[in-house]
C-alpha positions in Angstrom: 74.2 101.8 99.8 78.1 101.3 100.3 80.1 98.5 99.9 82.2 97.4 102.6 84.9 94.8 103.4 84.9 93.4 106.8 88.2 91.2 107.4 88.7 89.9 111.5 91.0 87.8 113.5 89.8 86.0 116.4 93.0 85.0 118.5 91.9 82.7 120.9 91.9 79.3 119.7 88.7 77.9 119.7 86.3 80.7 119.1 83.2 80.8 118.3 82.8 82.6 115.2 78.8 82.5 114.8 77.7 85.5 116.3 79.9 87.0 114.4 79.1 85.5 111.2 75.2 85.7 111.8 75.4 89.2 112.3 77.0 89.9 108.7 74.3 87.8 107.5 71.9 89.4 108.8 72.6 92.4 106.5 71.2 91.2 103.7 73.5 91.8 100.7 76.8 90.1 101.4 79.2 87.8 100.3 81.2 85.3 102.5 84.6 85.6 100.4 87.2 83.3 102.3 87.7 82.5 105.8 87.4 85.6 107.8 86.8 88.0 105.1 83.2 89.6 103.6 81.9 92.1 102.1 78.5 93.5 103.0 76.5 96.4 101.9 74.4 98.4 104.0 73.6 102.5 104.4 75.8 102.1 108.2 79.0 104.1 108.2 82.4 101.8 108.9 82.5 102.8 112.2 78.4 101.6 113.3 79.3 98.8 111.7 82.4 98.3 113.7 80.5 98.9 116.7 77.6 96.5 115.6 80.3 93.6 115.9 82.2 94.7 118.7 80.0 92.6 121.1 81.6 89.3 118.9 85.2 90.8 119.9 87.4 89.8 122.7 90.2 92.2 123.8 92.5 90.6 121.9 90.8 90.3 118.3 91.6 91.9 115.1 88.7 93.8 113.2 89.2 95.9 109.8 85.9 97.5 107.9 86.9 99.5 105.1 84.5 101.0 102.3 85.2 99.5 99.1 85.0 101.5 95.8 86.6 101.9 92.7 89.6 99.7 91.9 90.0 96.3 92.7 92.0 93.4 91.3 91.6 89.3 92.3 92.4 86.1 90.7 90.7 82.5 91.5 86.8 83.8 91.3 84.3 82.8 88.4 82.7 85.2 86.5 79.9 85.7 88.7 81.6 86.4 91.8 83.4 89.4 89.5 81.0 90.3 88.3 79.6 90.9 92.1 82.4 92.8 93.3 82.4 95.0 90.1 78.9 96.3 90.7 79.5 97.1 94.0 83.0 99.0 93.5 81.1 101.2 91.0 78.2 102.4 93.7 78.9 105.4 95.1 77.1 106.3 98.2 76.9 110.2 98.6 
């Protein structure tokens, strides 16, 4: 399993952001970090699951999923939340 984050801008005011949201939930291990930004992990490649959430998507939105691993700095999470992201930045999926 990779790590990914998932960031995405909806433009049109009043969207509705659950289908989006449910579908990140629905895979399994992931972590709602602020506003529209997760991280999810999941055996899918960055593009299937850019494709997965297209159908969320209007023409006009924003959507970035990038594998995550090795370095990684934040400020403002406890020390479980680190402790989260460090032990997915060290999985390697090969």
């Amino acid at each position: 399993m990779a790590a990914f984050i998932v960031t995405y801008d909806l433009m049109k005011q009043g969207q509705n952001y659950t289908c989006i949201t449910n579908k990140l939930k629905s895979y399994g291990t992931h972590w709602h970090l602020q506003g529209s930004v997760w991280i999810i992990e999941t055996t899918q490649s960055a593009v299937q699951i850019r494709d997965s959430l297209k159908p969320c998507l209007d023409q006009n939105d924003k959507l970035l999923v990038a594998r995550l691993e090795g370095e990684a700095a934040w400020l403002g999470y406890g020390d479980e939340e680190g402790k989260w992201l460090k032990d997915r930045l060290q999985k390697r999926a090969y």
